[in-house]
mmCIF file of the N, C-alpha and C atoms, coordinates in Angstrom:
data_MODEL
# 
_entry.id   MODEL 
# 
loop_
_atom_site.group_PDB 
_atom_site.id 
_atom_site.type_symbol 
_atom_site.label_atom_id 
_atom_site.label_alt_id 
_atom_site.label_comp_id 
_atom_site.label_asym_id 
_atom_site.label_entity_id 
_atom_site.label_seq_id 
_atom_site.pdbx_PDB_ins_code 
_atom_site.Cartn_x 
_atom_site.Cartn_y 
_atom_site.Cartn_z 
_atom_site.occupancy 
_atom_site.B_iso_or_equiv 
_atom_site.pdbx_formal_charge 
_atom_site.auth_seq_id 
_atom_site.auth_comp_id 
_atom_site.auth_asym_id 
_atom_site.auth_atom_id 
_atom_site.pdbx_PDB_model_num 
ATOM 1   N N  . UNK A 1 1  ? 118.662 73.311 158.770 1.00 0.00 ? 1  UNK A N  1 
ATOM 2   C CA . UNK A 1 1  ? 117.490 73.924 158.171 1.00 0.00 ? 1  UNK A CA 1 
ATOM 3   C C  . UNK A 1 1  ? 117.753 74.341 156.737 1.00 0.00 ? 1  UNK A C  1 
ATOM 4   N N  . UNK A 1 2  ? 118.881 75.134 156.464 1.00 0.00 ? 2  UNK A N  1 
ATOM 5   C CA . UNK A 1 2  ? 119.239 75.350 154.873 1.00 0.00 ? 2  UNK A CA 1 
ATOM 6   C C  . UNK A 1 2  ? 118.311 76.064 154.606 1.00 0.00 ? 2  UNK A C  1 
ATOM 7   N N  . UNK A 1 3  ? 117.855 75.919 152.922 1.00 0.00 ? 3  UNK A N  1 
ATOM 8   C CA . UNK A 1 3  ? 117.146 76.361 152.277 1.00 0.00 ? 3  UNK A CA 1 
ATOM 9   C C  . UNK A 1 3  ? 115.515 76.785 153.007 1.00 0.00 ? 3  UNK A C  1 
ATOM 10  N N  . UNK A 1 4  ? 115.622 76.412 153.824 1.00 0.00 ? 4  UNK A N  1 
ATOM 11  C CA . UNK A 1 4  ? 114.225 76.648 154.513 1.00 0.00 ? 4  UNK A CA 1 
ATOM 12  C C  . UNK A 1 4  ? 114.175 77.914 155.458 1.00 0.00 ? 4  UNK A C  1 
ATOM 13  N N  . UNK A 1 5  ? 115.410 78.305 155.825 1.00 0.00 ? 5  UNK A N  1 
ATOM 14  C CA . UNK A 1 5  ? 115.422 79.335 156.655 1.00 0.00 ? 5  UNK A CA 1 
ATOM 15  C C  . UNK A 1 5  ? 115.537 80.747 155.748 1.00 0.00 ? 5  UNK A C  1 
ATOM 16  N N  . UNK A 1 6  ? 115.457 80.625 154.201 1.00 0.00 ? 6  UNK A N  1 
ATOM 17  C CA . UNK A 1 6  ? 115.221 81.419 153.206 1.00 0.00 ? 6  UNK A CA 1 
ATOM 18  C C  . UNK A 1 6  ? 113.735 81.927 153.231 1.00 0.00 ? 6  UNK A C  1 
ATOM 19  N N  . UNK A 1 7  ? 112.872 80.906 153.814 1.00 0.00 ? 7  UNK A N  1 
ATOM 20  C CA . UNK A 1 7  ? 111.324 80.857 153.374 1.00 0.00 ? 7  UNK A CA 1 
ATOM 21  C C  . UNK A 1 7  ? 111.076 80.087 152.163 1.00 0.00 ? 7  UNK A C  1 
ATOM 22  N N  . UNK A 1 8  ? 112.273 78.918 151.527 1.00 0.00 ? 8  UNK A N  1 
ATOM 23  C CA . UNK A 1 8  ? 111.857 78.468 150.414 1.00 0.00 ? 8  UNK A CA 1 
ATOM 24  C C  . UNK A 1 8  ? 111.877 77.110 150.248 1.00 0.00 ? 8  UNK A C  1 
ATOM 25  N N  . UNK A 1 9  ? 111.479 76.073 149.676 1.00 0.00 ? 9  UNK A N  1 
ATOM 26  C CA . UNK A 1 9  ? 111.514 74.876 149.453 1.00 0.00 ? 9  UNK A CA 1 
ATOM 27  C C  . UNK A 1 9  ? 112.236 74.262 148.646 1.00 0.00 ? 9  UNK A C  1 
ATOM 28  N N  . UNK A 1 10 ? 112.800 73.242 148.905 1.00 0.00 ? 10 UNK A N  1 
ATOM 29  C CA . UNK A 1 10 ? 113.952 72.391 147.814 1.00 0.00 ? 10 UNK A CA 1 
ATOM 30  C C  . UNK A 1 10 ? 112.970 72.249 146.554 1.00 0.00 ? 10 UNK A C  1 
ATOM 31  N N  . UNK A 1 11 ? 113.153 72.832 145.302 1.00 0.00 ? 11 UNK A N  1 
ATOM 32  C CA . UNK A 1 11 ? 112.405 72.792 144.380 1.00 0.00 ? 11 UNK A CA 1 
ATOM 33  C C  . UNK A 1 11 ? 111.555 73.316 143.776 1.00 0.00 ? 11 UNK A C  1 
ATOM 34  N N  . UNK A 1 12 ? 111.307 74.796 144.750 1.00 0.00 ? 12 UNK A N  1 
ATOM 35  C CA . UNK A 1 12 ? 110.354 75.723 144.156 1.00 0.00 ? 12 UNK A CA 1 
ATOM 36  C C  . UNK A 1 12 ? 110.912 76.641 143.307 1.00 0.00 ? 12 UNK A C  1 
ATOM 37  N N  . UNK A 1 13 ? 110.272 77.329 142.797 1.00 0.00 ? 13 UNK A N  1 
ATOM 38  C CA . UNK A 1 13 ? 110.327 77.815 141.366 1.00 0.00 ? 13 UNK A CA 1 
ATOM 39  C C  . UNK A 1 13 ? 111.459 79.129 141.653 1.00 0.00 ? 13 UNK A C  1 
ATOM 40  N N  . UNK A 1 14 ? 112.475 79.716 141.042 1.00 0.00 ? 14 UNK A N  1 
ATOM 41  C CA . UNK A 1 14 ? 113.258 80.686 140.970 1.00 0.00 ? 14 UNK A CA 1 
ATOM 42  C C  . UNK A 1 14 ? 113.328 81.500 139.397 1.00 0.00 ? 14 UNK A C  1 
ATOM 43  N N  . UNK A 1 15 ? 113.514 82.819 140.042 1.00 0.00 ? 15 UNK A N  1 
ATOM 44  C CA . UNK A 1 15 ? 114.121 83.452 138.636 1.00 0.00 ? 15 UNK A CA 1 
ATOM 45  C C  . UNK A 1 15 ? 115.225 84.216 139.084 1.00 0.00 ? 15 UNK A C  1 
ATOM 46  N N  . UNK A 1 16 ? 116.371 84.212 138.223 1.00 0.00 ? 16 UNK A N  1 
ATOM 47  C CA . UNK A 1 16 ? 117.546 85.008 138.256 1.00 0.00 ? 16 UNK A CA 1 
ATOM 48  C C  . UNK A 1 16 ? 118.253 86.018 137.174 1.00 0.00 ? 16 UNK A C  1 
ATOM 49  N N  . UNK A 1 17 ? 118.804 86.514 137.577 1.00 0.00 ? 17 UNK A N  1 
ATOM 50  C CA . UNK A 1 17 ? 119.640 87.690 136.889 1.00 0.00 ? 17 UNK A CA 1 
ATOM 51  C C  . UNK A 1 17 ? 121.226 87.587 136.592 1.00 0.00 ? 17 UNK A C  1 
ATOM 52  N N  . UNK A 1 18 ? 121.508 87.033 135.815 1.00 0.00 ? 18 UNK A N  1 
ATOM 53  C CA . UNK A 1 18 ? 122.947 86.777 136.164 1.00 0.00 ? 18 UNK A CA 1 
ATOM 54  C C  . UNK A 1 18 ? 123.541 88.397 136.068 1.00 0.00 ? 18 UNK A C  1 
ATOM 55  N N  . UNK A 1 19 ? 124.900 88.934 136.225 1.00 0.00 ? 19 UNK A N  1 
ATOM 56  C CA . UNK A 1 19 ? 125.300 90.100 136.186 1.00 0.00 ? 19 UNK A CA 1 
ATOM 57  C C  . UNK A 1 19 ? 125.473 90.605 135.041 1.00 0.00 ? 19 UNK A C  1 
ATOM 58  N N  . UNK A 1 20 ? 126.369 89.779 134.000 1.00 0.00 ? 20 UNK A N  1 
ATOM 59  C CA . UNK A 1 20 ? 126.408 89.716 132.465 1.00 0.00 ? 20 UNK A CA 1 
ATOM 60  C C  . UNK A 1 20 ? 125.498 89.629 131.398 1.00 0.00 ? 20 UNK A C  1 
ATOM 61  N N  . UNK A 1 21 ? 123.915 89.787 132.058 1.00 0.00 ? 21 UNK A N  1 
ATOM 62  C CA . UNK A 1 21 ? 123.147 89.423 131.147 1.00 0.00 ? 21 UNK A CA 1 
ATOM 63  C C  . UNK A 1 21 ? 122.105 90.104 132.028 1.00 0.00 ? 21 UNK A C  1 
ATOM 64  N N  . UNK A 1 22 ? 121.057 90.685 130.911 1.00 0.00 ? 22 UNK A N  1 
ATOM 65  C CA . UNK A 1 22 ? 119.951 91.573 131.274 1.00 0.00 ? 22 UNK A CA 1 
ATOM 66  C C  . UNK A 1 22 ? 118.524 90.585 131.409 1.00 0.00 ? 22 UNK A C  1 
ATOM 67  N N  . UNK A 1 23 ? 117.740 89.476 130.795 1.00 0.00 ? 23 UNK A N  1 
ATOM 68  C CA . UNK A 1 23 ? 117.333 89.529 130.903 1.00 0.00 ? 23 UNK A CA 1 
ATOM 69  C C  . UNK A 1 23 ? 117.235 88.101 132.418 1.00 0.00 ? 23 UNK A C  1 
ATOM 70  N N  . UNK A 1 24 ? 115.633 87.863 133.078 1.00 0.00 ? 24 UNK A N  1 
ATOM 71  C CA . UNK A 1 24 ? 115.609 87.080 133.988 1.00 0.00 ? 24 UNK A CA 1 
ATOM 72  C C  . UNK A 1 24 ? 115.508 85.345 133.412 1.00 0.00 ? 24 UNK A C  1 
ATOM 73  N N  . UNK A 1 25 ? 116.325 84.752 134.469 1.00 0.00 ? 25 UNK A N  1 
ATOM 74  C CA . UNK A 1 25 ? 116.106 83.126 133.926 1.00 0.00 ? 25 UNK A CA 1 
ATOM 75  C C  . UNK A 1 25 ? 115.607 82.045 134.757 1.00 0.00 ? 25 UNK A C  1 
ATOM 76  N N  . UNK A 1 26 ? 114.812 81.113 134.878 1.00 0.00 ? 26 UNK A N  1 
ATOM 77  C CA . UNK A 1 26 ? 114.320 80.461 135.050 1.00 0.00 ? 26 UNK A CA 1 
ATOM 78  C C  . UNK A 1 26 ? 114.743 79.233 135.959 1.00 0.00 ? 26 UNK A C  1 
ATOM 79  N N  . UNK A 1 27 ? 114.329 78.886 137.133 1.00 0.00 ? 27 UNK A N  1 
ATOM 80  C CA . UNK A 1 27 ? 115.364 77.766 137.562 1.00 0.00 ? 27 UNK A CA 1 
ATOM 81  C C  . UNK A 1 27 ? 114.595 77.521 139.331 1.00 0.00 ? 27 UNK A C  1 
ATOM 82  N N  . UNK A 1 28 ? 115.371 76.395 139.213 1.00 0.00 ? 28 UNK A N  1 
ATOM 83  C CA . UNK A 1 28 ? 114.496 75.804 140.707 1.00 0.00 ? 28 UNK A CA 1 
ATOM 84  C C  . UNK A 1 28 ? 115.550 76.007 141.713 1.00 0.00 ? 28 UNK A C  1 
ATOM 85  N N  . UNK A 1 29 ? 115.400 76.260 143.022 1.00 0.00 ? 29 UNK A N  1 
ATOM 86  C CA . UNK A 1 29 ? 116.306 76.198 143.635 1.00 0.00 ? 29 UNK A CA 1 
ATOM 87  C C  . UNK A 1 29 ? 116.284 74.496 144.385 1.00 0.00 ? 29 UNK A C  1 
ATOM 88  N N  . UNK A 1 30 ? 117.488 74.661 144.539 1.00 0.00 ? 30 UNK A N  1 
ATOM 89  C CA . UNK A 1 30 ? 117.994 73.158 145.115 1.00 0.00 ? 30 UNK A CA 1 
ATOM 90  C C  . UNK A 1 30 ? 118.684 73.605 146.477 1.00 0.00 ? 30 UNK A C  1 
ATOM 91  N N  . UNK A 1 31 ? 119.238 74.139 146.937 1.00 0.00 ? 31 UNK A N  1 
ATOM 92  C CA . UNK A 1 31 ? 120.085 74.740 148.129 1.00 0.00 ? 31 UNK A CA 1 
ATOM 93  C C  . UNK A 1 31 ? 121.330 75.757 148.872 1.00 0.00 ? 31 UNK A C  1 
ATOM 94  N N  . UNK A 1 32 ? 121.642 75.898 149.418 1.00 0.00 ? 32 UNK A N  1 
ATOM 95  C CA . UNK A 1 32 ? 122.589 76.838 149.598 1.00 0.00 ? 32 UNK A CA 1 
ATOM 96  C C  . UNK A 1 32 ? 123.610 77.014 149.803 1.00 0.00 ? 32 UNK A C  1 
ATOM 97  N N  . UNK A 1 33 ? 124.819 76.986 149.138 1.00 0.00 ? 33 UNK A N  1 
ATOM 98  C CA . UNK A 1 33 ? 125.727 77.048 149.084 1.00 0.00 ? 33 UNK A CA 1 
ATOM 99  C C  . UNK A 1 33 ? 126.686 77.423 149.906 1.00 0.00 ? 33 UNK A C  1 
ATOM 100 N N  . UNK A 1 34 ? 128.337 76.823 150.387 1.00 0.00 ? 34 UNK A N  1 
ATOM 101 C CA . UNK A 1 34 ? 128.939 77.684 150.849 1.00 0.00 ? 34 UNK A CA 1 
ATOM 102 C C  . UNK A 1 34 ? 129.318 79.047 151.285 1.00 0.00 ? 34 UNK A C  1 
ATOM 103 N N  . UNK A 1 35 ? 129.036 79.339 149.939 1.00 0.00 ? 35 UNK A N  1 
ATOM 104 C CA . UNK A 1 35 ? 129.400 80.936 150.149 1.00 0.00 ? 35 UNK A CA 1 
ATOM 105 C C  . UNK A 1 35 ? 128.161 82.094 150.983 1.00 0.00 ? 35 UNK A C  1 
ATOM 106 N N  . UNK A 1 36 ? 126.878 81.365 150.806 1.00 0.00 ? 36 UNK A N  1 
ATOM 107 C CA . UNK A 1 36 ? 125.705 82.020 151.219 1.00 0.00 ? 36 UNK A CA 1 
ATOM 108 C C  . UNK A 1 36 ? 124.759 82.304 149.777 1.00 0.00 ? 36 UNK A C  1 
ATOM 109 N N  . UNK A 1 37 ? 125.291 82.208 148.631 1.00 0.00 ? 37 UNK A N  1 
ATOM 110 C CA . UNK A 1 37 ? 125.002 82.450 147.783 1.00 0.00 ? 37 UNK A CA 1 
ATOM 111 C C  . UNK A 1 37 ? 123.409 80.793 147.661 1.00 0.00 ? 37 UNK A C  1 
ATOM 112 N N  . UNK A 1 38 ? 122.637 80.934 147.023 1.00 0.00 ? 38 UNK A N  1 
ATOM 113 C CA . UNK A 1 38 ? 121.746 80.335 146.459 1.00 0.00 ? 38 UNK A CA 1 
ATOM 114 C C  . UNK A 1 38 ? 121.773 78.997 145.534 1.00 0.00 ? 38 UNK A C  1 
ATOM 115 N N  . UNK A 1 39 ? 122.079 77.904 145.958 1.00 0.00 ? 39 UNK A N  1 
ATOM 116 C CA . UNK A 1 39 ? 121.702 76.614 144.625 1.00 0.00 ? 39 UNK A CA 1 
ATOM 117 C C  . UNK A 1 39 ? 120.824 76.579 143.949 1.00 0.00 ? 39 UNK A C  1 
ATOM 118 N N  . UNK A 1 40 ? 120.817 77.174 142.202 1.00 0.00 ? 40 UNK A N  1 
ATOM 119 C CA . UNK A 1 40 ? 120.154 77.072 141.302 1.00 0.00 ? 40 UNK A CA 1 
ATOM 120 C C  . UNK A 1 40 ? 120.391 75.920 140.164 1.00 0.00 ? 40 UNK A C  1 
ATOM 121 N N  . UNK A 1 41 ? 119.359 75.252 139.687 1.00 0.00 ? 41 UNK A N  1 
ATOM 122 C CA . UNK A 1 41 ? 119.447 74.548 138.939 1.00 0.00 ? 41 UNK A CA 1 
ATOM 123 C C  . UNK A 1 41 ? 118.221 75.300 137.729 1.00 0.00 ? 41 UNK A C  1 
ATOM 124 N N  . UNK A 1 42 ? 119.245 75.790 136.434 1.00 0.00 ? 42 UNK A N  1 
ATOM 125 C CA . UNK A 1 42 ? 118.274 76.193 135.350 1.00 0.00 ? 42 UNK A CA 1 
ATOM 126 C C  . UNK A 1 42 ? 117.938 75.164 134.468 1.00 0.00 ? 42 UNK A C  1 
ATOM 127 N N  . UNK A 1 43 ? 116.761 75.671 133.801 1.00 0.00 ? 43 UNK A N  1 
ATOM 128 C CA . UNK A 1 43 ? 115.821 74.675 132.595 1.00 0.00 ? 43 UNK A CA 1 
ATOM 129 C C  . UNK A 1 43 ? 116.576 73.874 131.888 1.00 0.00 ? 43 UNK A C  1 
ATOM 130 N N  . UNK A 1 44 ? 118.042 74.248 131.952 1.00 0.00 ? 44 UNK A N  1 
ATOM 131 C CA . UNK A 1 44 ? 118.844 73.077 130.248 1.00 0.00 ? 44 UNK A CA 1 
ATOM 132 C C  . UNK A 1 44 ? 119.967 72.173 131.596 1.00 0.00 ? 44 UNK A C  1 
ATOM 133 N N  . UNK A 1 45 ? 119.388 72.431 133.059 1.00 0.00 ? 45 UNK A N  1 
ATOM 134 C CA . UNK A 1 45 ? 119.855 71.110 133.990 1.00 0.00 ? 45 UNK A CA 1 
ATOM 135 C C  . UNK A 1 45 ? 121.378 71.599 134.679 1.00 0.00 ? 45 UNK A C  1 
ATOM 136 N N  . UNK A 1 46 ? 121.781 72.866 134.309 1.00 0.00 ? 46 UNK A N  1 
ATOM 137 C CA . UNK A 1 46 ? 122.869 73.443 134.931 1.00 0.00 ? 46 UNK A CA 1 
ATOM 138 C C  . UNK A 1 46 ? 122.739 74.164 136.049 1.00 0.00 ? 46 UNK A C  1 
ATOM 139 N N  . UNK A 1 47 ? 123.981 73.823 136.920 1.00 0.00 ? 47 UNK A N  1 
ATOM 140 C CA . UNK A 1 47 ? 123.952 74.417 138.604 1.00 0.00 ? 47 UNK A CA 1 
ATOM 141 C C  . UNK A 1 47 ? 124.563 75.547 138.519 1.00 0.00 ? 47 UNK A C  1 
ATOM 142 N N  . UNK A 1 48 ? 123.974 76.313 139.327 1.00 0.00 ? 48 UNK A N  1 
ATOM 143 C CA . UNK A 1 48 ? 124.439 77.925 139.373 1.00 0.00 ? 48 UNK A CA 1 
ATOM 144 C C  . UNK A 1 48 ? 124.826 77.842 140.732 1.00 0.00 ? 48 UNK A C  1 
ATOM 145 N N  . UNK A 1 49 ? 125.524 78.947 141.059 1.00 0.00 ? 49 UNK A N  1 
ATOM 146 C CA . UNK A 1 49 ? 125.393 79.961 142.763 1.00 0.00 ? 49 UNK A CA 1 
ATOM 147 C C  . UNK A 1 49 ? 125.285 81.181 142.299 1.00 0.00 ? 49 UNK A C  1 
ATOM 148 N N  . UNK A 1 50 ? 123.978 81.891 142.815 1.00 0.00 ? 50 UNK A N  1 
ATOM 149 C CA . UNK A 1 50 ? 123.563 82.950 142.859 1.00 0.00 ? 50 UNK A CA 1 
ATOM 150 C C  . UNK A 1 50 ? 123.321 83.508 143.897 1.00 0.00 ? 50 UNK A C  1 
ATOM 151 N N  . UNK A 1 51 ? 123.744 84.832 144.113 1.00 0.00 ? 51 UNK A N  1 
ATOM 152 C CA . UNK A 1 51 ? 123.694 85.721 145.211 1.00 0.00 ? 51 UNK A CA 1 
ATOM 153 C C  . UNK A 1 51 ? 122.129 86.104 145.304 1.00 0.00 ? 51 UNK A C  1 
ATOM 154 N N  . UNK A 1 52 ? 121.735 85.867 146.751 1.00 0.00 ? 52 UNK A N  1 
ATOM 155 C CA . UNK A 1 52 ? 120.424 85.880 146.851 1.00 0.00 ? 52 UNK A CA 1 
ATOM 156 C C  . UNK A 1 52 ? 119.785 87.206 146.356 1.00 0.00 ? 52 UNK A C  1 
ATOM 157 N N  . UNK A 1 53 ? 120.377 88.315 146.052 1.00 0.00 ? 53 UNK A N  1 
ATOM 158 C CA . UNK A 1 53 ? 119.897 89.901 145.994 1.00 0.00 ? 53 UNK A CA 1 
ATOM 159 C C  . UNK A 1 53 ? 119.887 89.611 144.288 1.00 0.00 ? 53 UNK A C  1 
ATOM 160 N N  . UNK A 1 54 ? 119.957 88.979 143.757 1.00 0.00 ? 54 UNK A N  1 
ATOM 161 C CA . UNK A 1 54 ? 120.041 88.392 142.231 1.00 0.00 ? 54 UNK A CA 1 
ATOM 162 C C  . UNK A 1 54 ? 118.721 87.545 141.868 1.00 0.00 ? 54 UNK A C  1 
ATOM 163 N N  . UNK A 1 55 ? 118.041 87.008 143.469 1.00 0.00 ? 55 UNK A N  1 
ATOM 164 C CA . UNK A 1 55 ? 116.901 86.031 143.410 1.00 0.00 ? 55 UNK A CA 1 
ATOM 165 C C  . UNK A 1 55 ? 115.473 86.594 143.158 1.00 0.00 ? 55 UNK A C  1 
ATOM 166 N N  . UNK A 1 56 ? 114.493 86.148 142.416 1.00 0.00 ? 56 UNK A N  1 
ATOM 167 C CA . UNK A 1 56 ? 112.971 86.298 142.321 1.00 0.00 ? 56 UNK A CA 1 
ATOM 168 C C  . UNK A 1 56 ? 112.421 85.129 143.329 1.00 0.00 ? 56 UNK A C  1 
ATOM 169 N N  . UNK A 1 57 ? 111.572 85.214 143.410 1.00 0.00 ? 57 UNK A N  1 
ATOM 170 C CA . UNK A 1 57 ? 110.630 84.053 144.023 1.00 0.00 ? 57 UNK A CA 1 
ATOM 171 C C  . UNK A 1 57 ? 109.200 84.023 143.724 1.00 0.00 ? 57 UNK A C  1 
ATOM 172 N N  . UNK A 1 58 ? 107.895 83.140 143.314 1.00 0.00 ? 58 UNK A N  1 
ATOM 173 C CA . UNK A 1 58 ? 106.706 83.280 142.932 1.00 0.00 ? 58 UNK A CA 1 
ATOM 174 C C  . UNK A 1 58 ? 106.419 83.636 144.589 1.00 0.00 ? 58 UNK A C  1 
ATOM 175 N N  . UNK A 1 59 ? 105.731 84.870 144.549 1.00 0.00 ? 59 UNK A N  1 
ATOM 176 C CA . UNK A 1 59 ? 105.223 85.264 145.805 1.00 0.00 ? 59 UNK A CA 1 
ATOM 177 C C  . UNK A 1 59 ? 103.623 84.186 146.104 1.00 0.00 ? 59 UNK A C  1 
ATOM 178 N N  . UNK A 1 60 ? 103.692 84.169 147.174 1.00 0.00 ? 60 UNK A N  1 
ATOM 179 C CA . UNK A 1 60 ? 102.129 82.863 147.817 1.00 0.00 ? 60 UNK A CA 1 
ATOM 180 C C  . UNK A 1 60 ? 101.276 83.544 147.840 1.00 0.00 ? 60 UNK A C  1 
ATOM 181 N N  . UNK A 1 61 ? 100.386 82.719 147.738 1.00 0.00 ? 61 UNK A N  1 
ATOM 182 C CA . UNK A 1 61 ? 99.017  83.894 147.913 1.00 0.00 ? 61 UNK A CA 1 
ATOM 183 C C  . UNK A 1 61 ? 98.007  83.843 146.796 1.00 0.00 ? 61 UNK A C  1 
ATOM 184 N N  . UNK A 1 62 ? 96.564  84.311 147.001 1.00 0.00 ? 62 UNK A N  1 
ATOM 185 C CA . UNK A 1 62 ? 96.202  84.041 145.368 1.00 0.00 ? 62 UNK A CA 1 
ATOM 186 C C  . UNK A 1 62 ? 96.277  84.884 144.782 1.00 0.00 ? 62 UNK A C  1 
ATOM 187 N N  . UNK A 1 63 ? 95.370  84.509 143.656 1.00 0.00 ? 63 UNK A N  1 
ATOM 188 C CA . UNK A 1 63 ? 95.352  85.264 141.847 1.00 0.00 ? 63 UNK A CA 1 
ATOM 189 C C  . UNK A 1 63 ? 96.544  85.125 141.532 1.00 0.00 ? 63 UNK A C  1 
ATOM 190 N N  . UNK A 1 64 ? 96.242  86.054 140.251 1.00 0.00 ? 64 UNK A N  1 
ATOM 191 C CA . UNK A 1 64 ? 97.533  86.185 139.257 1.00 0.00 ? 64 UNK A CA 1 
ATOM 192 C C  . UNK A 1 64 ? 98.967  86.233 140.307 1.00 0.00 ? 64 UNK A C  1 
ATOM 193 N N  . UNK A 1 65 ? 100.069 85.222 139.627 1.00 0.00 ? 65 UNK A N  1 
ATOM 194 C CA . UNK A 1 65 ? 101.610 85.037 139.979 1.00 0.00 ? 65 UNK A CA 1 
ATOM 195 C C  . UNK A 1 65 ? 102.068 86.189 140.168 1.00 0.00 ? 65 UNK A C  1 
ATOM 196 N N  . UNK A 1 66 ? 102.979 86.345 140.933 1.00 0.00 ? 66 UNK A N  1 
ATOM 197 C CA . UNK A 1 66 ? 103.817 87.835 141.014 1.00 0.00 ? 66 UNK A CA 1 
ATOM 198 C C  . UNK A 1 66 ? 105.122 87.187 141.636 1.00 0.00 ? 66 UNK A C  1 
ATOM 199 N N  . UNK A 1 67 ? 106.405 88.301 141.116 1.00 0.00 ? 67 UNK A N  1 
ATOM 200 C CA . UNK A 1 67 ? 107.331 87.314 141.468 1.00 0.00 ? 67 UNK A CA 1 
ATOM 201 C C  . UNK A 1 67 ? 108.350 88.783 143.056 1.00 0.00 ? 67 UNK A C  1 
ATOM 202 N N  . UNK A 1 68 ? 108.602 88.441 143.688 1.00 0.00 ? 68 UNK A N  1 
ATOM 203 C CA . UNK A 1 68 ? 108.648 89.261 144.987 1.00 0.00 ? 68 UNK A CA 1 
ATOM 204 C C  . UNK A 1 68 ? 110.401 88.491 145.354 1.00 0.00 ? 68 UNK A C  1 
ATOM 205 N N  . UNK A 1 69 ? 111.434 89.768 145.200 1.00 0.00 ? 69 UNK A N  1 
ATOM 206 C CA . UNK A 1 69 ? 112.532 89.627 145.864 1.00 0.00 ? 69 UNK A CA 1 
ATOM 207 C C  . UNK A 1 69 ? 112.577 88.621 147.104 1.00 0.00 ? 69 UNK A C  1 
ATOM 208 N N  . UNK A 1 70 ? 114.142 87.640 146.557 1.00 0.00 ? 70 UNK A N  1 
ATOM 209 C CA . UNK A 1 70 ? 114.436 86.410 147.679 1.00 0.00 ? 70 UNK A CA 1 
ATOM 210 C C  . UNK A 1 70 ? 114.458 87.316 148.993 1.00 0.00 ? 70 UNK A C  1 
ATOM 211 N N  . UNK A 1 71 ? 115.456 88.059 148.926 1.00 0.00 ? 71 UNK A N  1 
ATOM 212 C CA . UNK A 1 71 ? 114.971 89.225 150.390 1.00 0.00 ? 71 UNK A CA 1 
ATOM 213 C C  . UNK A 1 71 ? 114.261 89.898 151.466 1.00 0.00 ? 71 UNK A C  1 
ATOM 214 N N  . UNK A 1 72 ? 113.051 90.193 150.462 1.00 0.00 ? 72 UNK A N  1 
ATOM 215 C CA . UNK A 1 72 ? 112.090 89.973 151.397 1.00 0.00 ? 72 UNK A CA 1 
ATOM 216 C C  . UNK A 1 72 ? 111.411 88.959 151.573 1.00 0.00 ? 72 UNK A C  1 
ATOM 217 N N  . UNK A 1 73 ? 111.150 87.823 150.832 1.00 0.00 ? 73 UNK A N  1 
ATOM 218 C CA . UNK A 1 73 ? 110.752 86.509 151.910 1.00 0.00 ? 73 UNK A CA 1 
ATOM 219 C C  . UNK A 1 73 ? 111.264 86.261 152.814 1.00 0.00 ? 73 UNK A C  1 
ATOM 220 N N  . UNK A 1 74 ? 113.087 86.038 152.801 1.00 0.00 ? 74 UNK A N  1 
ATOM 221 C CA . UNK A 1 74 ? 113.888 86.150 154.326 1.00 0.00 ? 74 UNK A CA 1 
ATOM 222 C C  . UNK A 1 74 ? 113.513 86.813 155.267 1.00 0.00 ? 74 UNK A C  1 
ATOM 223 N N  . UNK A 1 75 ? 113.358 87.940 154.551 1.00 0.00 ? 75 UNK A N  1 
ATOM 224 C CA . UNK A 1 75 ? 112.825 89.054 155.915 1.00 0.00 ? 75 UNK A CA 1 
ATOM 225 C C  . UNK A 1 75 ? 111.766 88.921 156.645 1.00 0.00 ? 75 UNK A C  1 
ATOM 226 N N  . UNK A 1 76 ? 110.934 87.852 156.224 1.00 0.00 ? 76 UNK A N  1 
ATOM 227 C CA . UNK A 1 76 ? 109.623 88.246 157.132 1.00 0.00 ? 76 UNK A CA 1 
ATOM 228 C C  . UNK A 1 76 ? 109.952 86.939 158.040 1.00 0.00 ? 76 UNK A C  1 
ATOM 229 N N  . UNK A 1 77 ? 109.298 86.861 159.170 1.00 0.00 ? 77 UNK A N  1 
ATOM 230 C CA . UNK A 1 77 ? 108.964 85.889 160.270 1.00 0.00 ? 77 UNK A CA 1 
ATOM 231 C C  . UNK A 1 77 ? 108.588 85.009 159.785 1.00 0.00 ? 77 UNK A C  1 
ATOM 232 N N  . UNK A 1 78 ? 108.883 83.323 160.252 1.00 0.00 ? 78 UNK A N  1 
ATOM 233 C CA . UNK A 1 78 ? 108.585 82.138 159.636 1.00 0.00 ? 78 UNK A CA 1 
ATOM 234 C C  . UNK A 1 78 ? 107.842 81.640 161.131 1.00 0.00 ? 78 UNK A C  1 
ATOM 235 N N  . UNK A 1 79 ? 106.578 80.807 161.097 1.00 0.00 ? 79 UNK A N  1 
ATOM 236 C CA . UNK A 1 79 ? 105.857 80.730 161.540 1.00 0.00 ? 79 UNK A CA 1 
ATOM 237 C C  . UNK A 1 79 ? 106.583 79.334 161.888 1.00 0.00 ? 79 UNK A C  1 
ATOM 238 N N  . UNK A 1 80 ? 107.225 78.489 162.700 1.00 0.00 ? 80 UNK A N  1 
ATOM 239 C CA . UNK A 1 80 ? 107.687 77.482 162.996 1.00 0.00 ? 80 UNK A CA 1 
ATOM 240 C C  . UNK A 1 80 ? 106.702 75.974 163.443 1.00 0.00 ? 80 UNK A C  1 
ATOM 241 N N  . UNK A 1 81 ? 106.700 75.388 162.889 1.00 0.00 ? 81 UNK A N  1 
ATOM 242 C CA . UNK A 1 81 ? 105.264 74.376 163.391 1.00 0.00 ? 81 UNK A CA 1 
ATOM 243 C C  . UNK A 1 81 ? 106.392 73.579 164.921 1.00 0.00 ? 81 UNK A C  1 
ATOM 244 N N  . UNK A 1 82 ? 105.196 73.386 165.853 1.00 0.00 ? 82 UNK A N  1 
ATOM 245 C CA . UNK A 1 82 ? 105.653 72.724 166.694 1.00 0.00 ? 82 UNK A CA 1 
ATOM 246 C C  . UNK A 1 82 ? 105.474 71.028 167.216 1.00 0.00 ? 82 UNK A C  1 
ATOM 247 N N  . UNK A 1 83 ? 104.853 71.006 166.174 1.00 0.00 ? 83 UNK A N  1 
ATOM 248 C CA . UNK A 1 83 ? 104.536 69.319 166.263 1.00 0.00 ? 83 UNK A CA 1 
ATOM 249 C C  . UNK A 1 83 ? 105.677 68.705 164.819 1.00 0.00 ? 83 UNK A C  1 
# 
């Protein structure tokens, strides 16, 4: 399951925090890493591992974008399709 048991899709939109640096950056996730940590790929095509408590995510839903901790998407119940 991978990246899906995050609540997220190979390719949807991420923002991160690295530790050394204040402001947030931009990047898709691609998958999950050994460590548990997050596969990021940022805008200039470089792979990260980021610790998911480091992760944004565009929260679903309408209107205006809002961006809602990788954490709590994990946290909530994933609705499993059965077909």
């Amino acid at each position: 399951m991978g990246i899906q048991r995050l609540g997220l899709e190979p390719g949807e939109a991420v923002r991160f925090r690295r530790p050394d640096r204040g402001r947030w950056q931009d990047g898709v996730a691609t998958g999950i890493e050994r460590d548990g940590s997050l596969a990021v790929s940022d805008r200039d095509g470089a792979h990260r591992a980021v610790p998911v408590e480091l992760v944004l995510v565009k929260a679903r839903g309408r209107g205006r974008g809002r961006w809602e901790p990788l954490l709590e998407r994990a946290a909530r119940t994933v609705q499993l399709h059965l077909f």
